[in-house]
C-alpha positions in Angstrom: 0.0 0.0 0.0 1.6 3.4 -1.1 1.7 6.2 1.9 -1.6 8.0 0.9 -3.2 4.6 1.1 -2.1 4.5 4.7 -2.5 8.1 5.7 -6.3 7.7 3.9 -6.6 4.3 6.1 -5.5 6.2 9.6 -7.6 9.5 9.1 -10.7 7.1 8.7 -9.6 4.6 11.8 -9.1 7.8 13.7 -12.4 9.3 12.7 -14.5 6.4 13.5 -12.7 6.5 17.4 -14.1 9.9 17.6 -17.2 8.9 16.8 -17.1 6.4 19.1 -16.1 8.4 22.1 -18.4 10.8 21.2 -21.8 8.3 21.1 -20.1 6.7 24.7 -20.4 10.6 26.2 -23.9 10.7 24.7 -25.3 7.5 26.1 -24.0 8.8 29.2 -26.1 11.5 29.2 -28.8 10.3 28.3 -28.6 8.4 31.1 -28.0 10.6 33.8 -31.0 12.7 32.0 -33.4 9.8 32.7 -32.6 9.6 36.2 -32.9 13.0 36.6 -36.1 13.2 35.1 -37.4 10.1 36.9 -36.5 11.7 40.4 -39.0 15.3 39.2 -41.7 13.0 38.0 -41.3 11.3 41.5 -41.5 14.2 43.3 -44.1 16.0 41.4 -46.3 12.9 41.5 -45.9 12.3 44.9 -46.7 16.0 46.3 -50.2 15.9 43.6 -51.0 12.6 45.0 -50.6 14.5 49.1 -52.7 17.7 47.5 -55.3 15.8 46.0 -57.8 13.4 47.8 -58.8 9.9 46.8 -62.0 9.8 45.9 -63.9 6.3 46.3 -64.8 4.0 43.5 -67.9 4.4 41.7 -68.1 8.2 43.3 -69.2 10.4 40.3 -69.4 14.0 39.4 -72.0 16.0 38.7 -71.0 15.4 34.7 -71.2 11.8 35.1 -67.5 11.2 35.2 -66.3 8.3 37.2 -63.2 9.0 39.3 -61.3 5.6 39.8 -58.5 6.9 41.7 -56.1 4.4 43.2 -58.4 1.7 41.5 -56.6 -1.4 39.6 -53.1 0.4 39.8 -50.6 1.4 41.4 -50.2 5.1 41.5 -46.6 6.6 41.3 -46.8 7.8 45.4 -47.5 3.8 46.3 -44.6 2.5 43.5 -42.2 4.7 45.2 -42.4 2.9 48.5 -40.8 0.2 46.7 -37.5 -0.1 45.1 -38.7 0.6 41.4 -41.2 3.5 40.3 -43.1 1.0 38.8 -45.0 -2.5 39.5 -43.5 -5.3 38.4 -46.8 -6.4 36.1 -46.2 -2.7 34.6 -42.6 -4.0 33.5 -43.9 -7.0 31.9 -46.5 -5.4 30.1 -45.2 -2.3 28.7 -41.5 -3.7 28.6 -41.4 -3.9 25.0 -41.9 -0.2 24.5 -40.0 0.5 27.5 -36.9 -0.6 25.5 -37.1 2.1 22.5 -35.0 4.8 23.3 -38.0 7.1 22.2 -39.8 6.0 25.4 -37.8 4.8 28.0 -38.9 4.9 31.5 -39.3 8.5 31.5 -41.5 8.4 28.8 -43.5 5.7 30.6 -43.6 7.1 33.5 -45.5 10.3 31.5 -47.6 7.9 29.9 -48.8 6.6 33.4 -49.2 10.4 34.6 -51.1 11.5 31.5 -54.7 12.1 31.5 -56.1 11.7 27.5 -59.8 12.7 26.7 -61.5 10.8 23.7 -64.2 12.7 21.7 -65.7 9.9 20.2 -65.3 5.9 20.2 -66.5 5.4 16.9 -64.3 4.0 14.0 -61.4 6.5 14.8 -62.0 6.6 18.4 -61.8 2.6 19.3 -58.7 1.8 17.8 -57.2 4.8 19.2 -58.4 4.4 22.8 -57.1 0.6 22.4 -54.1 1.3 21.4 -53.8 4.7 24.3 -54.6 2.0 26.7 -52.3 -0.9 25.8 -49.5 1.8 26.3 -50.7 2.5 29.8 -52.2 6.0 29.4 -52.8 6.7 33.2 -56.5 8.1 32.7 -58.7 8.0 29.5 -61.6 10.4 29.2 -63.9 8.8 26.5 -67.0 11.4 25.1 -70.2 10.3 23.1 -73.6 10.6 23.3 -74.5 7.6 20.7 -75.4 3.6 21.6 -73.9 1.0 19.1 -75.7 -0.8 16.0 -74.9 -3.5 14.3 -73.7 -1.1 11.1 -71.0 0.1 13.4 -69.2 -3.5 14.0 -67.5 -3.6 10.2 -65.5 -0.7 11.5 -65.8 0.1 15.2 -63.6 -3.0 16.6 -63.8 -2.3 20.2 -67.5 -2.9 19.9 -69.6 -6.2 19.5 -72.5 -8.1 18.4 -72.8 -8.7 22.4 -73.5 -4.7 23.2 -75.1 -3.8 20.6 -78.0 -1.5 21.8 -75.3 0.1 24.5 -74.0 3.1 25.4 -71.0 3.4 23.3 -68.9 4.3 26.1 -70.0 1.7 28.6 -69.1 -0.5 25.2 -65.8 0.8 24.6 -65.1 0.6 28.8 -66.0 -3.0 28.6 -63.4 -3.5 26.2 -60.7 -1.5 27.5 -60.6 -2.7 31.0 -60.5 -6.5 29.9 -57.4 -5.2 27.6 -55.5 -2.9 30.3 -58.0 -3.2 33.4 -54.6 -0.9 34.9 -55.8 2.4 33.4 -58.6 4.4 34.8 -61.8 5.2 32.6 -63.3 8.1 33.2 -67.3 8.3 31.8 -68.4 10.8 29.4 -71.7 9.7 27.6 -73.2 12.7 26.3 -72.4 14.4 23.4 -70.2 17.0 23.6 -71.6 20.4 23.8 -70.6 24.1 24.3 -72.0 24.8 27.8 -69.7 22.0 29.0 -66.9 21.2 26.5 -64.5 24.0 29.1 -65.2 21.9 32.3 -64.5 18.8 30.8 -61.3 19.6 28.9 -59.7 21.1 31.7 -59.3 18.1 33.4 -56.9 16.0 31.0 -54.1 16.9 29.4 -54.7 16.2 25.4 -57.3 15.8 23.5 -58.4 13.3 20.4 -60.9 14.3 17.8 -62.7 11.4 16.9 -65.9 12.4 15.4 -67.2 12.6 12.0 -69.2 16.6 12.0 -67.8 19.1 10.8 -69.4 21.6 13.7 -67.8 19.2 16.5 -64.4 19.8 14.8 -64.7 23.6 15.4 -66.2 23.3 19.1 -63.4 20.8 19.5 -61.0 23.0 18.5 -61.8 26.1 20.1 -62.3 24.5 23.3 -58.6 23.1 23.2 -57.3 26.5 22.2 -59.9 28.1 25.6 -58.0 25.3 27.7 -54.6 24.9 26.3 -54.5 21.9 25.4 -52.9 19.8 21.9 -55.2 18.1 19.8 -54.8 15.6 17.5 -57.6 15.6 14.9 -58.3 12.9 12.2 -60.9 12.0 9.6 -62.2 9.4 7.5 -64.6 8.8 4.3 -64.8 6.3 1.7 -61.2 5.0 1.3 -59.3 8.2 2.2 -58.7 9.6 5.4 -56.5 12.8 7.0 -54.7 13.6 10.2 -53.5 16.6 11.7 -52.0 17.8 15.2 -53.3 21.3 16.1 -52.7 24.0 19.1 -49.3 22.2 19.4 -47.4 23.5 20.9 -50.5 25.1 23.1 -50.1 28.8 23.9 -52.8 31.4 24.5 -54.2 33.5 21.6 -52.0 35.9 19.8 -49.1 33.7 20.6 -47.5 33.3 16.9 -45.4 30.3 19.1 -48.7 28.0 19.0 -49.7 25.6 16.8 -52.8 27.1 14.2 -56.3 25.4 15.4 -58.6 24.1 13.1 -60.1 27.4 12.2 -56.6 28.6 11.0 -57.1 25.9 8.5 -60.4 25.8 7.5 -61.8 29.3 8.5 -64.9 28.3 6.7 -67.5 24.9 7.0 -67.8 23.3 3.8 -71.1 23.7 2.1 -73.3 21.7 4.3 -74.6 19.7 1.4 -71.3 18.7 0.1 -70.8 16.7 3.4 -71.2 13.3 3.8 -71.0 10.7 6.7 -70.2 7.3 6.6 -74.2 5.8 6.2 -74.1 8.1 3.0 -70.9 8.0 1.2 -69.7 4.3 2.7 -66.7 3.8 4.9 -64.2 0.8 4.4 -63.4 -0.4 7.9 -59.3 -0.7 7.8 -59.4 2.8 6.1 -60.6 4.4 9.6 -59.2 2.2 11.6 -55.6 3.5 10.3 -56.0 6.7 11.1 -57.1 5.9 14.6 -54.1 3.9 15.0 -52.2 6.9 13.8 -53.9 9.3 16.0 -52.8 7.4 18.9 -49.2 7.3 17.6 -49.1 11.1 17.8 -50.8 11.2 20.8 -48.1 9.0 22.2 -45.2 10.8 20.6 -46.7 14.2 22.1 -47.1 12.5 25.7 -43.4 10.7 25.8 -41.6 14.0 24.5 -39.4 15.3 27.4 -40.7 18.6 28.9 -37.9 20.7 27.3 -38.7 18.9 23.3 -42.2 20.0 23.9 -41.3 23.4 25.3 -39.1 25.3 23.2 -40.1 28.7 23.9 -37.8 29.0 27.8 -37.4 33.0 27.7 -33.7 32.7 26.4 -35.0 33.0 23.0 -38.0 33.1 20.6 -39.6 30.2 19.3 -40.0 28.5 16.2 -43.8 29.2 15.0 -44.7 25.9 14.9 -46.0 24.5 11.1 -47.7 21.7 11.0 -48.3 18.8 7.7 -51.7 17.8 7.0 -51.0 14.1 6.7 -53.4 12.3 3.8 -54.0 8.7 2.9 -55.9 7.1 0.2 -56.4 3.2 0.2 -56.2 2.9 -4.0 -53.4 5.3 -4.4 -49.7 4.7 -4.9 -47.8 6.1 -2.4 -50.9 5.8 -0.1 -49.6 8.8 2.4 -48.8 11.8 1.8 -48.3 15.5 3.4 -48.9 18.6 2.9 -47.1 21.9 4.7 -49.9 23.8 6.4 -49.8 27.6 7.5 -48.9 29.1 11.1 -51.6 30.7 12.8 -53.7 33.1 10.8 -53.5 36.8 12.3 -56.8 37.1 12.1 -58.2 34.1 13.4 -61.4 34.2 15.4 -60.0 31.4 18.0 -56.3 31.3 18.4 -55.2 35.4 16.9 -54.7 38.3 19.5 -57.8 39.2 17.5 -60.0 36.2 18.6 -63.5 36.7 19.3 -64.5 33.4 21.0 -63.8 33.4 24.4 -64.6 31.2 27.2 -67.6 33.3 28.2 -68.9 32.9 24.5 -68.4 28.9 24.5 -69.6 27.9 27.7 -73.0 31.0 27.7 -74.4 29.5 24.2 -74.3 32.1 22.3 -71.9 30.0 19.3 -74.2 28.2 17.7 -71.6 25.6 15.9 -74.5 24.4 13.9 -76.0 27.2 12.2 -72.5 28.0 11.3 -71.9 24.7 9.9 -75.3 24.6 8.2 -77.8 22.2 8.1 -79.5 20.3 5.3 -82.9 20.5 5.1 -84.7 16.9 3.9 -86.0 17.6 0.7 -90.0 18.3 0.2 -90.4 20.2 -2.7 -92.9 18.2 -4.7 -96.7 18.5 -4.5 -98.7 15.3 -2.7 -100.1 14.6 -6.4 -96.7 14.0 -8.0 -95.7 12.0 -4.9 -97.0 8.2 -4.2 -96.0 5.7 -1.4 -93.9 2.6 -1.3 -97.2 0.7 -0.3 -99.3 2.0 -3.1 -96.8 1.5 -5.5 -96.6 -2.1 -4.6 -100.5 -2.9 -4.7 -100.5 -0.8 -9.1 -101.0 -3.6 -11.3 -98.2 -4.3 -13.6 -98.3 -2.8 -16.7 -95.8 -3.5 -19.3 -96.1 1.0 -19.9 -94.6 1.7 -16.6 -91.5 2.7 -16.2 -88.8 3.1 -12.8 -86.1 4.5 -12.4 -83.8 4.3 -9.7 -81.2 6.9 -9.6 -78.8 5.6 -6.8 -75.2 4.8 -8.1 -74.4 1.2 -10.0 -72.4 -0.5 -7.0 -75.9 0.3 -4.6 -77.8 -0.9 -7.4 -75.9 -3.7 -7.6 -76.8 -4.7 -4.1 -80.3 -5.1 -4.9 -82.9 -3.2 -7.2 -86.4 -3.4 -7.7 -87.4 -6.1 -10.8 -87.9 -3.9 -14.1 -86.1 -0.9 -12.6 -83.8 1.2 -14.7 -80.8 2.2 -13.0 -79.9 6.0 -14.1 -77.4 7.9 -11.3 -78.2 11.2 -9.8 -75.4 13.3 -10.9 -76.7 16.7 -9.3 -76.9 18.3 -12.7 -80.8 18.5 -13.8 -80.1 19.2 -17.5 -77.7 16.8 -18.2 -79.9 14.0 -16.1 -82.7 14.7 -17.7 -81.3 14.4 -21.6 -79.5 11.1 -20.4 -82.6 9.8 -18.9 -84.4 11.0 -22.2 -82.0 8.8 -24.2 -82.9 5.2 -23.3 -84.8 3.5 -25.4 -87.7 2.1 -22.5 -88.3 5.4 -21.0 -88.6 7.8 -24.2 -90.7 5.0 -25.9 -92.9 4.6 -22.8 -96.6 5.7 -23.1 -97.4 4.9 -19.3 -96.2 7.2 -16.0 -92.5 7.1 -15.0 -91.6 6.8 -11.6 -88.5 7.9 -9.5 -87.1 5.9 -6.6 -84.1 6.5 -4.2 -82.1 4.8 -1.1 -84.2 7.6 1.2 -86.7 9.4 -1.0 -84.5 12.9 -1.6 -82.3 12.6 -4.8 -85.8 10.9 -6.4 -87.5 14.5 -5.6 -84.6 16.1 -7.6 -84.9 13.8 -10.5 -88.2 14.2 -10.6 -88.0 18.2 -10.9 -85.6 18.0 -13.4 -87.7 15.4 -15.6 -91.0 17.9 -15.4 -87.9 21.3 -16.6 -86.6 18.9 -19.3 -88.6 16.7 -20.4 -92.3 18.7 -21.8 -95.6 17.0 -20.8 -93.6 14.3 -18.8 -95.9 12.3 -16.5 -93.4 11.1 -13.5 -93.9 10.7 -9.9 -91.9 10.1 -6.7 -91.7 7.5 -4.6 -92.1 8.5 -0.5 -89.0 7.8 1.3 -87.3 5.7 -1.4 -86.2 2.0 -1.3 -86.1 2.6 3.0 -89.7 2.9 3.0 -90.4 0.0 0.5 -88.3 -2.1 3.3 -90.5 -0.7 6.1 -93.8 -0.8 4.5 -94.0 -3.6 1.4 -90.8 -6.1 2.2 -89.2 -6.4 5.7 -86.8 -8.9 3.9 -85.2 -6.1 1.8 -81.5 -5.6 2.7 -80.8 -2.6 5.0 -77.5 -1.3 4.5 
C-alpha cells in the first residue's frame, strides 16, 4: 500500500474512534438525563397525589364522570415505596416499548401520569383508545352521546355483536378494562356540547378528535385552544382519510409560538350539502381504523416528548412558530400517504389570533351556535302530494308493461339489490344533463305509461323528478315516498338494509 493509502486508512480509523467516544459521552447522558427526570416525575407525583384526595370508586361528578382513583393500579406515590417506580406487572406489560430509546422509563412514566380525553369511540375513536390503553395512558376520558348498532361492528372494533344496543362508552369501557384493566376510565356519555366542553377539557391533558361533524371539529377545537391543550384531529370517508395535530405547541391566543387550530385551516365549514357521513358516502373499515391507529401514535409521541422537546419557547430566545403537515391517505393510491405543509396561525383568526373573538364566556353562555354555522340540510320536500305516491301504493298498481322506474342511486348500490324492471340511471346533481340522459334510453322515451323515480331515502328521487318535469315537456313522473327505506318498512321487511 503506497503512503496515501495508509494516511487515507488512519484519518478514517481515527475518525471512526471519535465517533465512538463521542456516542459513549452521549449514552451517558442520556442516562443521567433519565434519572434526573425520573426523580421530578417522582416528586411532582408524589406532592399531587398528598394535594389531591382519593375519591372512592364508583363516586361520580356531577358530569357523570367516574373517578377511579387508586383503582386497579398502582399510583406513582405507592410505586415509590418500593425499590422501582413502577409494578413489576407494569414492567412486563409495557416492557417492549420501554426498550425504545424514544420512550424509556421516563417516557413511561409520563404515559402513566397522563390524562387523554377521547371525543368519540367510533371508527377512529376505538382503535385509538385501544391502542392509548395498551400503552398504559394513566386516565382516559372517553366522550359520546351515541349507543352502538350492528352497522358500526364492520369498523368500530372495540364494539360487538354482544353490546349492541349500549351506550357506546360503557361499550368501549367494557373492552378497554378487559385489555388494560390498569388504566382508569373516566365516563363521558353525552355528546359533547358548548355549555360543557371548558369543564370537561380542563381536566386532561390532550385531546383526540374522533368524530365525523364538521361543527364538532370547530367546538373541538376552540375549546382546546380556551384550555390549552394539543389536539390531535383525524378524519375518514370512503377510502381516504386525513390527520393533523393542532394548538401544538398550546399557547394562549396571539401567541405566533402555538400551533394554528382548526379554524386557521379551515376558516370556513364546507357547504353543508357537500358533506357526507359514513351511512351516506360508505366507509371501508381498515381505512378508519388506520388513522385511529395513527392518532394514537401522535398522541403518544406528544405525551413521551421530554418537557424541554415540547417546550421550546424557555425566555432565552423566541420560538420556532410551529407548522404543521396535514397528513393524507388514500387506500387505492400509490404512495398511499402523503403531506402537505400547512400555514402558522392566521393573524386574524377568530380562536387562536390576538384578535379572537370566542372566548370562554362565548363557548360555555351559548351564544356560538356551531350548527347554524356549519349549516344544516334540510330533507327535501319540494314536490306537491299529487306528483308523490307511497312505497305501499306503488306495490298494490297492477303491472303494466307501460310503466316505467327508475332508480337513480349509483351502480355499485344498485348492484346490491334493485327493484325487478327498474332502470338504473345515477343522480349526478346536474338537472339538464340528467334529464337528456334519462331522455335517451330507449324504454323510458318510448314509454306511453307514468315514470316513476325511486331512491335509497326518498331525496335525490325528488330532484330527478324536478328535473324530468324542466326537461322533459308534458312528462308524467312521480316520486316515490321515502325511497327503497320505506319499501323495506312498508311492502318487504326482507329487503337488505345497509
Amino acid at each position: 500500500m503506497d503512503s496515501d493509502g495508509a494516511r487515507g486508512s488512519r484519518e478514517v480509523v481515527g475518525l471512526r474512534l471519535q465517533i465512538e467516544n463521542l456516542e459513549s459521552r452521549l449514552a451517558t447522558l442520556k442516562t443521567q438525563l433519565a434519572v434526573a427526570e425520573k426523580k421530578d416525575i417522582l416528586t411532582k407525583s408524589q406532592d399531587d397525589f398528598v394535594a389531591k384526595p382519593s375519591i372512592k370508586p364508583g363516586t361520580e361528578d356531577s358530569h357523570g364522570a367516574l373517578d377511579f382513583t387508586n383503582l386497579k393500579r398502582g399510583t406513582l406515590t405507592e410505586a415509590s415505596h418500593s425499590r422501582w417506580p413502577l409494578q413489576n406487572e407494569e414492567y412486563t406489560r409495557y416492557g417492549r416499548q420501554m426498550i425504545l430509546p424514544e420512550v424509556g422509563l421516563p417516557g413511561q412514566l409520563r404515559l402513566k401520569d397522563a390524562r387523554v380525553l377521547i371525543v368519540g369511540v367510533g371508527g377512529l375513536g376505538c382503535p385509538a383508545a385501544a391502542y392509548l390503553a395498551g400503552a398504559g395512558v394513566g386516565t382516559l376520558g372517553l366522550v359520546d352521546g351515541d349507543t352502538v348498532e350492528i352497522s358500526n361492528l364492520h369498523r368500530q372494533i372495540a364494539h360487538s355483536t354482544a353490546t349492541v344496543g349500549m351506550s357506546k362508552v360503557n361499550s368501549v369501557i367494557k373492552y378497554l378494562s378487559s385489555l388494560n384493566p390498569l388504566v382508569r376510565y373516566e365516563r363521558h356519555p353525552e355528546h359533547l356540547a358548548p355549555s360543557s366542553a371548558i369543564d370537561i377539557f380542563s381536566r386532561y391533558d390532550q385531546v383526540l378528535d374522533c368524530t365525523d361533524r364538521p361543527s364538532s371539529r370547530y367546538l373541538i377545537s376552540d375549546a382546546a385552544v380556551l384550555t390549552g391543550k394539543p389536539l390531535v384531529s383525524a378524519s375518514a370517508l370512503k377510502t381516504e382519510g386525513q390527520l393533523v395535530i393542532l394548538n401544538n405547541p398550546p399557547r394562549s391566543p396571539g401567541d405566533p409560538a402555538g400551533g394554528p387550530c382548526y379554524r386557521c385551516i379551515f376558516p370556513k365549514p364546507p357547504p353543508a350539502e357537500s358533506v357526507l357521513s359514513c351511512g351516506e358516502g360508505g366507509i371501508l373499515g381498515p381505512v378508519v381504523g388506520v388513522m385511529g391507529v395513527l392518532q394514537a401514535l401522535e398522541a403518544i409521541k406528544i405525551l413521551v416528548a421530554s418537557p424541554i422537546a415540547r417546550d421550546a419557547s424557555d425566555g432565552t430566545a423566541e420560538a420556532e412558530p410551529a407548522r404543521p403537515t396535514l397528513l393524507m391517505f388514500s387506500a387505492n393510491s400509490q404512495p398511499q400517504f402523503r403531506s402537505v405543509r400547512l400555514r402558522t396561525r392566521r393573524k386574524d383568526c377568530a380562536a387562536c389570533s390576538s384578535a379572537a373573538t370566542i372566548s370562554r364566556r362565548s363557548l360555555t353562555s351559548g351564544s356560538l351556535d356551531y350548527e347554524t354555522f356549519c349549516g344544516t340540510v334540510a330533507p327535501v320536500d319540494m314536490l306537491p302530494a299529487e306528483s308523490r305516491i307511497s312505497a305501499a301504493e306503488f306495490s298494490r298498481l297492477h303491472s303494466d308493461a307501460k310503466r316505467v322506474l327508475i332508480d337513480t342511486r349509483d351502480e355499485t348500490q344498485y348492484g346490491i339489490c334493485a327493484l325487478p324492471g327498474s332502470i338504473n340511471i345515477t343522480w349526478t346533481g346536474d338537472a339538464k344533463s340528467w334529464a337528456a340522459e334519462a331522455a335517451s334510453v330507449d324504454e323510458i322515451a318510448s314509454a306511453d305509461g307514468p315514470a316513476y323515480v325511486v331512491c335509497r331515502l326518498g331525496n335525490d328521487s325528488q330532484l330527478a323528478v324536478n328535473a324530468l318535469r324542466e326537461h322533459s315537456a308534458g312528462a308524467d313522473v312521480k316520486d316515490i315516498k321515502g325511497g327503497l327505506k320505506a319499501w323495506r318498512e312498508q311492502v318487504d321487511q326482507q329487503w337488505p338494509d345497509y
